[in-house]
C-alpha positions in Angstrom: 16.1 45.8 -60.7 14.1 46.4 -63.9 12.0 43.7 -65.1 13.4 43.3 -68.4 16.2 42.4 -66.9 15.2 39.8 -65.2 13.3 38.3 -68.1 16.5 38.6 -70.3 18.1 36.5 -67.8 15.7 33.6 -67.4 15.8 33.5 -71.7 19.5 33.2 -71.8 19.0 30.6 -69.1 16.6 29.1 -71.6 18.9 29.1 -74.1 22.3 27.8 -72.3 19.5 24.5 -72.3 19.0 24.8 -76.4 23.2 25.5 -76.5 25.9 23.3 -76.6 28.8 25.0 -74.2 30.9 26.0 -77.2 27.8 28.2 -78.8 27.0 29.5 -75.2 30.5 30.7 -75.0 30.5 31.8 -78.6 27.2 34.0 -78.2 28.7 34.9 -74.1 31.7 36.7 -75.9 30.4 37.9 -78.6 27.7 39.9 -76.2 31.0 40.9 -74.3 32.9 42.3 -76.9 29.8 44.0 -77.9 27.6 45.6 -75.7 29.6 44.8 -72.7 33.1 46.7 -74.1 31.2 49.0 -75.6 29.4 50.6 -72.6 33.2 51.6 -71.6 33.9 53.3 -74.7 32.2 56.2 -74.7 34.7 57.8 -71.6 36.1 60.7 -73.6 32.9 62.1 -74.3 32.0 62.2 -71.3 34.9 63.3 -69.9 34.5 66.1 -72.8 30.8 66.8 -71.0 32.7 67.3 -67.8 34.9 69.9 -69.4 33.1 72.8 -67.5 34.1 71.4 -64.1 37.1 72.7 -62.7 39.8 70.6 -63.9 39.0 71.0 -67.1 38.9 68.3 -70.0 43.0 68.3 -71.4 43.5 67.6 -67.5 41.0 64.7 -67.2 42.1 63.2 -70.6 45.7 63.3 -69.2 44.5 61.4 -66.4 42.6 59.4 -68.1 45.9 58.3 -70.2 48.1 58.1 -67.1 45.2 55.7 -65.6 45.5 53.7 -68.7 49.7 53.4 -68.4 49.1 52.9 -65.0 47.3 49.9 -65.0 49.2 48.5 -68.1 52.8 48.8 -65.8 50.7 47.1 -62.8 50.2 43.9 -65.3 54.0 44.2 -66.2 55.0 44.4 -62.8 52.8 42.2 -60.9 49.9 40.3 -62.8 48.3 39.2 -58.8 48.4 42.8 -58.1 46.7 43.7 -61.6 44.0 40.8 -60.7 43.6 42.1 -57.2 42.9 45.5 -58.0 40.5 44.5 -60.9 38.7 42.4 -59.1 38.2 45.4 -56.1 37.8 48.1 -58.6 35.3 46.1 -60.3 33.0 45.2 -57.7 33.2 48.8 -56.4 31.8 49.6 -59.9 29.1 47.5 -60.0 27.7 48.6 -57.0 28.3 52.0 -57.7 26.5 51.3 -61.0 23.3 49.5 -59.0 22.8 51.4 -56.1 24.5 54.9 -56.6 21.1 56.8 -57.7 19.8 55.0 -54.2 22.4 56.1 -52.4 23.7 59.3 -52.5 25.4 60.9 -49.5 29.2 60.2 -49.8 30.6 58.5 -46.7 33.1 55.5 -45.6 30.0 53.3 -45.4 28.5 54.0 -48.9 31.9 53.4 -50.5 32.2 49.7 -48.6 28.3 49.2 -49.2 29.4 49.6 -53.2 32.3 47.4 -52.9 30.4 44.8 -51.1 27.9 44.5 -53.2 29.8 44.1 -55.9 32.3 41.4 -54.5 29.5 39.5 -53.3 28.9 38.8 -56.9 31.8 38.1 -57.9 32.3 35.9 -55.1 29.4 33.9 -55.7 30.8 33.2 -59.6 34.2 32.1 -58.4 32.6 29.8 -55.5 29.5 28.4 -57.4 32.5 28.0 -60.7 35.4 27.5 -58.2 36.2 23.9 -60.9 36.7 26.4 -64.0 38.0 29.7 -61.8 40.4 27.8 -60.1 43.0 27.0 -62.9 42.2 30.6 -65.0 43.0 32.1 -61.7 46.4 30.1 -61.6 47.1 31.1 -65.1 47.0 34.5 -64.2 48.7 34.7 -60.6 51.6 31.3 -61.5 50.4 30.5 -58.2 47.5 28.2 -56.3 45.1 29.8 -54.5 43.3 27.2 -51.9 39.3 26.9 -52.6 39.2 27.9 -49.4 39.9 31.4 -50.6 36.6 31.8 -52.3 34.3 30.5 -49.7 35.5 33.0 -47.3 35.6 35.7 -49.9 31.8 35.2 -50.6 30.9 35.0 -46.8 32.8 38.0 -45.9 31.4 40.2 -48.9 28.1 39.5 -47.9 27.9 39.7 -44.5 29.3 43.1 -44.9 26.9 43.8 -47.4 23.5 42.5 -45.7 25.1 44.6 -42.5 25.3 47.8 -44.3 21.9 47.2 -46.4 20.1 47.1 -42.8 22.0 50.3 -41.7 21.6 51.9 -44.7 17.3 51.1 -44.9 17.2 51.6 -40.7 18.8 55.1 -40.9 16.1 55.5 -43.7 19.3 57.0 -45.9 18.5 54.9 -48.8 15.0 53.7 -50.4 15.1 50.7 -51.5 13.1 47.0 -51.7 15.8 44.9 -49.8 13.7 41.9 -50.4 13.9 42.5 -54.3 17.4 43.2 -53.9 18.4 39.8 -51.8 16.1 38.2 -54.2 18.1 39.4 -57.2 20.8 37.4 -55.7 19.1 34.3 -55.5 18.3 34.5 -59.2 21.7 35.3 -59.8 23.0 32.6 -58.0 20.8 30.4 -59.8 22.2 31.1 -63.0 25.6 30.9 -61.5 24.5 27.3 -61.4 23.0 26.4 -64.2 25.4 28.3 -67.2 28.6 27.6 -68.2 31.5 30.2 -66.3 31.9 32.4 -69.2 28.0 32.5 -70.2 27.0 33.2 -66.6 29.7 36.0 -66.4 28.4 37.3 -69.4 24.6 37.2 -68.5 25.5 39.7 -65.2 28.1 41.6 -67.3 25.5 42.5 -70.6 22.1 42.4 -68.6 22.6 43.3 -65.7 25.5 45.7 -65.7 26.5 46.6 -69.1 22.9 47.8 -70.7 21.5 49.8 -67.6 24.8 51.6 -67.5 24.2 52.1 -71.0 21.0 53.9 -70.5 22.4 55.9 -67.8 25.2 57.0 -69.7 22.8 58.2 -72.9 20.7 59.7 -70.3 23.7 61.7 -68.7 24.8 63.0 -72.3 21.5 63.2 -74.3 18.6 63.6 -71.8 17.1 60.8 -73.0 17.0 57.1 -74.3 15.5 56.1 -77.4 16.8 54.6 -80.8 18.7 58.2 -81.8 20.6 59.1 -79.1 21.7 55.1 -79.1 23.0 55.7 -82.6 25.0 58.9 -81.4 26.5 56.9 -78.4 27.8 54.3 -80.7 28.9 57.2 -83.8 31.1 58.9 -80.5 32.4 55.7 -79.0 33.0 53.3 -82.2 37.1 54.2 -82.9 37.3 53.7 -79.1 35.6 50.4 -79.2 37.2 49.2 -82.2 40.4 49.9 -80.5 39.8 47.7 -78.0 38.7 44.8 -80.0 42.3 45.6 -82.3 43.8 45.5 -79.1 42.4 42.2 -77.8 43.3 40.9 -81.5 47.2 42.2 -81.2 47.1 40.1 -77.2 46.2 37.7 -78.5 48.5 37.3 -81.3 51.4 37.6 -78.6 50.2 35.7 -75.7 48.3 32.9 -77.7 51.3 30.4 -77.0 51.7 31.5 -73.3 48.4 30.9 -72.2 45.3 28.4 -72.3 42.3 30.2 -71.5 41.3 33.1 -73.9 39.0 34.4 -71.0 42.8 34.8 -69.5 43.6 37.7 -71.8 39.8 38.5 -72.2 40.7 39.7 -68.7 43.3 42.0 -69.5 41.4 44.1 -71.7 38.7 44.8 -69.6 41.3 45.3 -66.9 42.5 48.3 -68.9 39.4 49.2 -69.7 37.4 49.3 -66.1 40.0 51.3 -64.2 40.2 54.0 -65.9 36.1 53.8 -67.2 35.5 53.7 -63.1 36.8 56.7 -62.5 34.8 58.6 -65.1 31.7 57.3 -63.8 32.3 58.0 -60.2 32.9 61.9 -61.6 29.5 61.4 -63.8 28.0 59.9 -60.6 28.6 62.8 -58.2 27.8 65.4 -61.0 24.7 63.5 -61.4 23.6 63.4 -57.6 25.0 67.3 -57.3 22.6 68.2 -60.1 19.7 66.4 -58.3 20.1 68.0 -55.1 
């Protein structure tokens, strides 16, 4: 947990108080469709830097694709299946994102010790938010889900996360502070409380997610981080990105009448964007932890 980080956080929290909900949610998106899109649009290149490993990078991008088609047939199909597997795939992602330099030896446990972590998270949005989740979360499935659901969800998630955390620093496979790391979610869960849904979503998203994945991805390509190699991440991702943004336009154009939350379609996008952005950086992962051994 970097300390910029953390003061970014408390500043936003500063500023939800000098905000009116509809500028929090203005300046939450806005920071979404920005950096937080952005650090997913930069997967061709490096798929391209993965060309020399053995499935070459005409292969990957044709994965890549099919990933893409994949996920867009799920939401035809079956939008609680699509929600299901975004929420799972996500929370494996941002665990792998937070503790996967940490943790490097790939096993059953480190896999569930990502997910975890992760869906803790999560969990502790849609509990702390369950008044504003709640009916999004209908809009998307057509169904209820009791509030019962989330309060279990959060409980499990973190029990098997705190269990794994104490294996994981017992067996001395992993070096970490476990005190900062239970104390990043108290200040999480503190701004889980005090921002609007879609701000506090936004805060973990950017900040804590988004920007050191950023830096990790520069780092991977360029071998370092400064105000350069920023400017050649965004020159080799900026068609990609302003895809995405054309396509959240065109969803919104066609499912503006269908639906009454624009986080709902908000959703989608970043639905088609995760899956198949996780499985480039799980690649980018291993490489990296390869190369350090």
């Amino acid at each position: 947990m970097r300390n910029w980080t953390v003061v970014s956080t408390f500043f936003c929290l500063w500023l939800s108080t000098q905000l009116s909900p509809a500028l929090q949610d203005v300046v939450a998106y806005s920071l979404i469709l920005t950096f937080g899109v952005l650090h997913g649009a930069n997967d061709l290149t490096l798929i391209a830097s993965l060309r020399n490993e053995s499935q070459g990078f005409v292969k990957s991008l044709l994965r890549y694709l099919a990933v893409v088609l994949l996920v867009s047939l799920v939401f035809v199909l079956s939008r609680v299946g699509t929600l299901i597997l975004f929420i799972m795939i996500s929370g494996y992602h941002f665990g792998e994102q937070h503790f996967g330099g940490n943790l490097k030896s790939i096993s059953f446990e480190r896999s569930m010790f990502f997910l975890s972590h992760g869906l803790t998270i999560l969990f502790m949005i849609f509990y702390i938010k369950m008044n504003e989740v709640v009916p999004i979360v209908n809009e998307i499935t057509g169904f209820s889900i009791g509030e019962a659901f989330y309060g279990y969800g959060l409980l499990g998630s973190a029990s098997v996360f705190l269990v794994l955390l104490i294996y994981f620093v017992v067996r001395q496979q992993m070096q970490v502070n476990y005190i900062q790391e239970l104390f990043m979610f108290l200040v999480l869960g503190i701004v889980f409380y005090i921002a609007s849904l879609i701000w506090a979503f936004a805060i973990y998203f950017v900040f804590w997610h988004s920007l050191p994945s950023l830096r990790d991805q520069m780092h991977f390509l360029y071998g370092k981080v400064n105000k350069v190699t920023f400017l050649r991440y965004v020159k080799s991702s900026w068609w990609y990105w302003s895809a995405a943004l054309v396509g959240l336009t065109l969803l919104y154009l066609i499912l503006r009448e269908k639906v009454d939350y624009f986080i709902t379609i908000l959703l989608y996008l970043l639905a088609v964007i995760t899956f198949p952005h996780v499985l480039v950086m799980s690649k980018v992962e291993s490489l990296k932890n390869s190369r350090e051994s």
